[in-house]
LUMRO-929291 format. One line per 3 residues: their letters; for each residue x, y, z of N, C-alpha, C. Coordinates in steps of 0.02 Angstrom, whole numbers. Example, Ala and Ser with C-alpha at 12.3 -4.5 7.8 and 13.67 -1.06 7.14 Angstrom:
<pts>
as	660 -284 390 615 -225 390 660 -165 390  642 -112 354 684 -53 357 645 2 394 .
</pts>
This chain:
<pts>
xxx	9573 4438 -704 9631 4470 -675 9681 4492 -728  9703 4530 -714 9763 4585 -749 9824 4512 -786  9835 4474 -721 9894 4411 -741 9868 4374 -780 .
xxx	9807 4343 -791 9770 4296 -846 9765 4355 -891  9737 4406 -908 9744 4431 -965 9802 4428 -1004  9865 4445 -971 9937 4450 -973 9963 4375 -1009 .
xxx	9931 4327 -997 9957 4268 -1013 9908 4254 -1079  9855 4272 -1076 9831 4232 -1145 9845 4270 -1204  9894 4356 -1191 9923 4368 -1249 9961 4312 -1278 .
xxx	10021 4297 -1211 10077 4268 -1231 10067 4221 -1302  10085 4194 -1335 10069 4128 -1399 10118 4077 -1398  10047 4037 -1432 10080 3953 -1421 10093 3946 -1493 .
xxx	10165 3911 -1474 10180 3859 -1525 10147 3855 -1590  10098 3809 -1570 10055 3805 -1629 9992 3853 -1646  10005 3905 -1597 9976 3978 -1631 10028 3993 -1691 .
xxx	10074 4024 -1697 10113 4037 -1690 10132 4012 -1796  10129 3954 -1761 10143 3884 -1816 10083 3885 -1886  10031 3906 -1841 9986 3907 -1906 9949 3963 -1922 .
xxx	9987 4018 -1905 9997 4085 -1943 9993 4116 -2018  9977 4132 -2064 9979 4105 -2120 10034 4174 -2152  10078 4212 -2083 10131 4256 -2113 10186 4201 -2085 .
xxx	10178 4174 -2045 10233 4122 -2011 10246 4057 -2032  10201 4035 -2080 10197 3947 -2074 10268 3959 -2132  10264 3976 -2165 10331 3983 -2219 10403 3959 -2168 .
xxx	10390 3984 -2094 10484 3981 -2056 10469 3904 -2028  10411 3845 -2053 10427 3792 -2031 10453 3771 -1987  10482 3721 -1964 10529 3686 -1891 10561 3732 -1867 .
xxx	10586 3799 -1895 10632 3837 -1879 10594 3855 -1814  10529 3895 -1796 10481 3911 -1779 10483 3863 -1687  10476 3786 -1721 10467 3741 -1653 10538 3729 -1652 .
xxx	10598 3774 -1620 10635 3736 -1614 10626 3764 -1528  10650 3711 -1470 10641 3731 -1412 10675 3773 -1399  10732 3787 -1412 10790 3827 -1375 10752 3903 -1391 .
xxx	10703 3903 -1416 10678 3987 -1446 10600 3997 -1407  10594 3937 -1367 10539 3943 -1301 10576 3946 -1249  10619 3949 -1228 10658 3939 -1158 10655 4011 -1120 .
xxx	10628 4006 -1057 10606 4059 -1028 10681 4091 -979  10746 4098 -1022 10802 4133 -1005 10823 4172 -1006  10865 4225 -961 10878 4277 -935 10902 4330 -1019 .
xxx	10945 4267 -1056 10982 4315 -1099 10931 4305 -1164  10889 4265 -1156 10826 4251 -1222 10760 4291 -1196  10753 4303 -1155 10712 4350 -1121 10713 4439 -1157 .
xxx	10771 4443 -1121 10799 4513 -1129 10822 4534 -1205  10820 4485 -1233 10830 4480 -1318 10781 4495 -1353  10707 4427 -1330 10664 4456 -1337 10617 4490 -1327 .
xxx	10631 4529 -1274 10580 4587 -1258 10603 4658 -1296  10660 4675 -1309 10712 4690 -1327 10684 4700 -1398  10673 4630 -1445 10665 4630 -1502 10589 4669 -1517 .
xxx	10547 4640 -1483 10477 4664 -1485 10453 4719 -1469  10491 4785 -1411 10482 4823 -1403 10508 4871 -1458  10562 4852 -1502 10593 4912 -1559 10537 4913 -1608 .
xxx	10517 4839 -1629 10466 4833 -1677 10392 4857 -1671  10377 4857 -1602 10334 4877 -1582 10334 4967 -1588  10376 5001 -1586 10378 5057 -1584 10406 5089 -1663 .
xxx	10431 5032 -1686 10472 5077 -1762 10409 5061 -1816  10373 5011 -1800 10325 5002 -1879 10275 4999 -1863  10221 5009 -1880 10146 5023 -1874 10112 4951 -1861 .
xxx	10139 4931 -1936 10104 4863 -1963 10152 4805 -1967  10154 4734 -1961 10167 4677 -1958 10233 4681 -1926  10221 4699 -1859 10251 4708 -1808 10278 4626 -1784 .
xxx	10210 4574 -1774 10221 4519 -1732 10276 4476 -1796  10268 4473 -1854 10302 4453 -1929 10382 4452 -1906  10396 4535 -1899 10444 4542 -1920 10501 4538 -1836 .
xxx	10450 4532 -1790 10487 4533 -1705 10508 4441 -1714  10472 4393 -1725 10473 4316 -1759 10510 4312 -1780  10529 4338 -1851 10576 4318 -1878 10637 4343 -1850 .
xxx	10644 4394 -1839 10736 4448 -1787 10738 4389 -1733  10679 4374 -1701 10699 4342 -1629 10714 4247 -1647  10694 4208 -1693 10748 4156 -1728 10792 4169 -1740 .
xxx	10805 4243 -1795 10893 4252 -1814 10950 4266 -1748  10923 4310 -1689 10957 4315 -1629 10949 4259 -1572  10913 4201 -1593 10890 4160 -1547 10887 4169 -1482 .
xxx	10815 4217 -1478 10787 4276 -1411 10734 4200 -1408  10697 4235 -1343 10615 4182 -1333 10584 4218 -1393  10548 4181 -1407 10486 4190 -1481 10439 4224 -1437 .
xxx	10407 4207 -1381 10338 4218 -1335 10364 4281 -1327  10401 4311 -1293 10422 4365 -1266 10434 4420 -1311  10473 4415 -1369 10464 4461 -1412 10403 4456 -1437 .
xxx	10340 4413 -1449 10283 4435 -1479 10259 4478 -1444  10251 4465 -1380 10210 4485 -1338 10224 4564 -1321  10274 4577 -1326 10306 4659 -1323 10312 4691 -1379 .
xxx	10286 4675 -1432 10263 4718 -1491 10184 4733 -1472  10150 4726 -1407 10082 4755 -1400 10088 4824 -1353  10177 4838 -1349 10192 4896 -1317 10150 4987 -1356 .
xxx	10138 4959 -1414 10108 5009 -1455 10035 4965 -1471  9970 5000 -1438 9914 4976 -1453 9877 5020 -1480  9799 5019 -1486 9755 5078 -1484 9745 5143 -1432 .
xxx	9788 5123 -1377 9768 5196 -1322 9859 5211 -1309  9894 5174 -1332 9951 5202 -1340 9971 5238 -1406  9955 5223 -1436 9981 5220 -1529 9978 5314 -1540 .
xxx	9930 5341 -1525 9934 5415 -1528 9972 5448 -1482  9998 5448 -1432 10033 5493 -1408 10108 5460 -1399  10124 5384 -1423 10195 5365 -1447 10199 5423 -1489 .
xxx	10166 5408 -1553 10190 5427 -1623 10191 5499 -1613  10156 5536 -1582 10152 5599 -1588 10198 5622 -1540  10230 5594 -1478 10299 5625 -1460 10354 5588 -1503 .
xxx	10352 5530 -1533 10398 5545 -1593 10416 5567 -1640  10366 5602 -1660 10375 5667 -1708 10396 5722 -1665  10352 5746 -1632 10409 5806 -1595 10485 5795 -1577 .
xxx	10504 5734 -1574 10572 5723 -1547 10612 5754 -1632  10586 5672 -1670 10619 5702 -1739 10598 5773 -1762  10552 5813 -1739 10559 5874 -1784 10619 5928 -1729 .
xxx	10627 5910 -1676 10674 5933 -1639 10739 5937 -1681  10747 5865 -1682 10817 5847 -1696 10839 5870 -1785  10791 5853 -1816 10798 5873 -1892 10780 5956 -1914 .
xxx	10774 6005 -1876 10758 6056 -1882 10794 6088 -1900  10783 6143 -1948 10836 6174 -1971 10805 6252 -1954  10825 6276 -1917 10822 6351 -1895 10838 6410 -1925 .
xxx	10860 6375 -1995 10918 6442 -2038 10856 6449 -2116  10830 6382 -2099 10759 6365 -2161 10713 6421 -2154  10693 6475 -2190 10634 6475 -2212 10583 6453 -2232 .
xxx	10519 6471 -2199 10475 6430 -2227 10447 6461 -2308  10432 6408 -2345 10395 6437 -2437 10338 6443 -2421  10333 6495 -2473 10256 6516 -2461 10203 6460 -2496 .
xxx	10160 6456 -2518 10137 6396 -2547 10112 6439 -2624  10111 6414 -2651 10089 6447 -2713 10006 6437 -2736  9985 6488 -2761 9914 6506 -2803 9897 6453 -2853 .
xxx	9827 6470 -2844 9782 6400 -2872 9801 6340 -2843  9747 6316 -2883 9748 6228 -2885 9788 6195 -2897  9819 6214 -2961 9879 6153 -2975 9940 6155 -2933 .
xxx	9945 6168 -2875 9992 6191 -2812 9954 6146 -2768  9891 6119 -2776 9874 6093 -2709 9903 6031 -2695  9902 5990 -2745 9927 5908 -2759 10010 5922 -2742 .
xxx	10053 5937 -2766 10121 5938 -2719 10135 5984 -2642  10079 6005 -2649 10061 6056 -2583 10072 5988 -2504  10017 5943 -2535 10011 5902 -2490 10068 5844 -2485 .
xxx	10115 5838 -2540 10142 5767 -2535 10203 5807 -2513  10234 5889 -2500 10269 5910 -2475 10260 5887 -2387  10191 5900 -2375 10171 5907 -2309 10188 5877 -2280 .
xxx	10158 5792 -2318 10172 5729 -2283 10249 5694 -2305  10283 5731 -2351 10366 5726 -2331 10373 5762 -2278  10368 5822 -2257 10417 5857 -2193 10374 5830 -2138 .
xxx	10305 5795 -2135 10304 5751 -2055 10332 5675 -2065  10345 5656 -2146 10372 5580 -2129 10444 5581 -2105  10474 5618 -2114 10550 5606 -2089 10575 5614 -2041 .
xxx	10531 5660 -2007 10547 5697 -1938 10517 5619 -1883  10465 5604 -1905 10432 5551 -1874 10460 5458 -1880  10499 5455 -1931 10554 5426 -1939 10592 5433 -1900 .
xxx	10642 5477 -1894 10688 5487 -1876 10685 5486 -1781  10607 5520 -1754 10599 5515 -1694 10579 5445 -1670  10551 5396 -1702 10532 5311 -1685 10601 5283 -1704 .
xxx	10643 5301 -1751 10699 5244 -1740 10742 5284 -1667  10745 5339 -1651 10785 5346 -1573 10727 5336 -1528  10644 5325 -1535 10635 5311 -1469 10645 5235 -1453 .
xxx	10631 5196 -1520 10643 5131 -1533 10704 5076 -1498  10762 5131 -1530 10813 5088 -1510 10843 5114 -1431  10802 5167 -1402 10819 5184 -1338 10800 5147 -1283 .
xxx	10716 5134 -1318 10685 5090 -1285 10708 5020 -1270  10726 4985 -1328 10767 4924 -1328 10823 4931 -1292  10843 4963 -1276 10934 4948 -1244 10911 4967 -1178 .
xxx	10862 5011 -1155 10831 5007 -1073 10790 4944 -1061  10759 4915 -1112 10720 4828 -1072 10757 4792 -1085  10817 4779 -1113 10863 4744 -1123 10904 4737 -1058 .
xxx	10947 4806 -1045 10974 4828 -981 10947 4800 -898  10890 4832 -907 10847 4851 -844 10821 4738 -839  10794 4712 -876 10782 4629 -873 10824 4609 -836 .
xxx	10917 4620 -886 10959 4585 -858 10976 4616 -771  10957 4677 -748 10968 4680 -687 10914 4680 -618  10866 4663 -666 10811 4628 -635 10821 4570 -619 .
xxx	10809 4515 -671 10849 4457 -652 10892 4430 -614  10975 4476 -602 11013 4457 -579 10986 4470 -489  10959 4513 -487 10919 4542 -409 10895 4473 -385 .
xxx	10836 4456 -441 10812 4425 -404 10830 4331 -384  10882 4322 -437 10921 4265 -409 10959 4275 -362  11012 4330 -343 11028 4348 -280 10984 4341 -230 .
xxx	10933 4365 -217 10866 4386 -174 10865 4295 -163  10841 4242 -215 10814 4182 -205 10866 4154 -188  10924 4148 -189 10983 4121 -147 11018 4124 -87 .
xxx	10998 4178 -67 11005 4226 -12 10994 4170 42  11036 4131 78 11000 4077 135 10946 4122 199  10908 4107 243 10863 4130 267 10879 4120 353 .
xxx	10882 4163 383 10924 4164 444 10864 4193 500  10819 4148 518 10767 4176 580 10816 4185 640  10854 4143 647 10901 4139 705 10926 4219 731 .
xxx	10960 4249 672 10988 4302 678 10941 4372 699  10881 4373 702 10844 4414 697 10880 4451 765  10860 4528 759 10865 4561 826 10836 4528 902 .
xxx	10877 4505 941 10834 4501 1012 10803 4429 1012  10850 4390 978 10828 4314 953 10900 4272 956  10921 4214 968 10939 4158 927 11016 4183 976 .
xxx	11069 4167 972 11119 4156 994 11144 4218 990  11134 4252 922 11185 4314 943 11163 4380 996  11086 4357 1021 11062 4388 1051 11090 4418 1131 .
xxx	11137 4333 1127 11167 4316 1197 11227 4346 1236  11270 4388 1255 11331 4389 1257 11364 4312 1284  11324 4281 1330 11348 4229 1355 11380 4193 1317 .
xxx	11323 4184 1252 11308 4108 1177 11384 4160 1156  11383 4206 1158 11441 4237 1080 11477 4225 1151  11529 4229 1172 11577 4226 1225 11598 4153 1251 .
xxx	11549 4107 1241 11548 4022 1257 11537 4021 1333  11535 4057 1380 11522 4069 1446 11445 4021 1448  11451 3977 1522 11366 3943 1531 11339 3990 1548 .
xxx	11276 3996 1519 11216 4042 1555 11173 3998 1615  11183 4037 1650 11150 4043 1747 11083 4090 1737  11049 4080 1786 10978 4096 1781 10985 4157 1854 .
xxx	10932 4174 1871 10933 4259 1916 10951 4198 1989  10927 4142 2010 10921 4108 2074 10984 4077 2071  11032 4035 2027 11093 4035 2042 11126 4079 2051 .
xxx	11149 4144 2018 11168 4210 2040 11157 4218 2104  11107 4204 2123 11107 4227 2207 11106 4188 2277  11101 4135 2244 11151 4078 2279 11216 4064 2277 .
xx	11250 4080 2217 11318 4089 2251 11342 4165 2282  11291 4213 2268 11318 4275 2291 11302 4266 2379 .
</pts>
């Protein structure tokens, strides 16, 4: 099922612990208050794991670990939301984040250079190339990044609050339509209720 898959991402402790990018943060690592499955450690760390997940390619789970000790977010929760960028996501993130940044960094007044003759043009030919898609693509993962983070951040905490409202909510069968006392004018009025055969014995 979809929910057991979902959970054996999550990581333990001593996953976690004997990491060999992690074992360096020691006790820091087991401290409980950074497993606690809470509203504002939650949303911290999902928060944390989804920017990382979207701003860096590589040692994503490293660097979501360490942010989510320094903000003391859940550890589980930010790992687990750096798998927001996988193999069937990872190409069409990155590639509408480049269109965003080449949106935004565009310069319309630029001409394009022509490229220049021969060979010895080819070698800066290319490291031009892959400057004008690294920056644009930069520039589009740190705004989808941090957009993303401040909507699972947002959207948790008003999830959450719903649904403790929702679970507090006392539970009233009584009240139902065409049920329970208020159904009555008699019950709401304090008047005794008489049945159809007294009615017509005193009438």
């Amino acid at each position: 099922m979809l929910l057991d898959r979902l959970t054996r991402l999550v990581p333990t402790r001593e996953r976690l612990a004997s990491n060999r990018w992690l074992r360096w943060l020691g006790p820091l690592l087991l401290d409980p208050q950074l497993w606690r499955w809470s509203r504002e450690g939650v949303a911290r760390g999902v928060s944390i794991g989804v920017f990382f997940g979207f701003l860096v390619p590589v040692a994503q789970i490293p660097l979501a670990v360490v942010t989510a000790i320094a903000l003391r977010a859940c550890v589980p929760a930010a790992v687990t939301s750096t798998f927001v960028t996988n193999p069937v996501t990872f190409a069409p993130v990155y590639y509408a984040a480049y269109r965003l940044g080449l949106w935004i960094t565009a310069d319309p007044a630029a001409a394009p250079e022509q490229p220049a003759a021969g060979a010895s043009a080819a070698e800066p030919g290319l490291w031009q190339s892959l400057g004008d898609i690294g920056w644009p693509l930069f520039v589009g993962l740190t705004i989808t990044a941090t957009a993303a983070a401040l909507c699972c951040h947002l959207t948790i905490h008003l999830a959450w609050r719903w649904l403790e409202r929702r679970r507090r909510r006392p539970d009233a069968p009584g009240d139902e339509p065409g049920t329970g006392a208020a159904a009555s004018p008699h019950a709401a009025s304090g008047e005794p209720m008489t049945t159809a055969a007294e009615r017509q014995r005193h009438a």
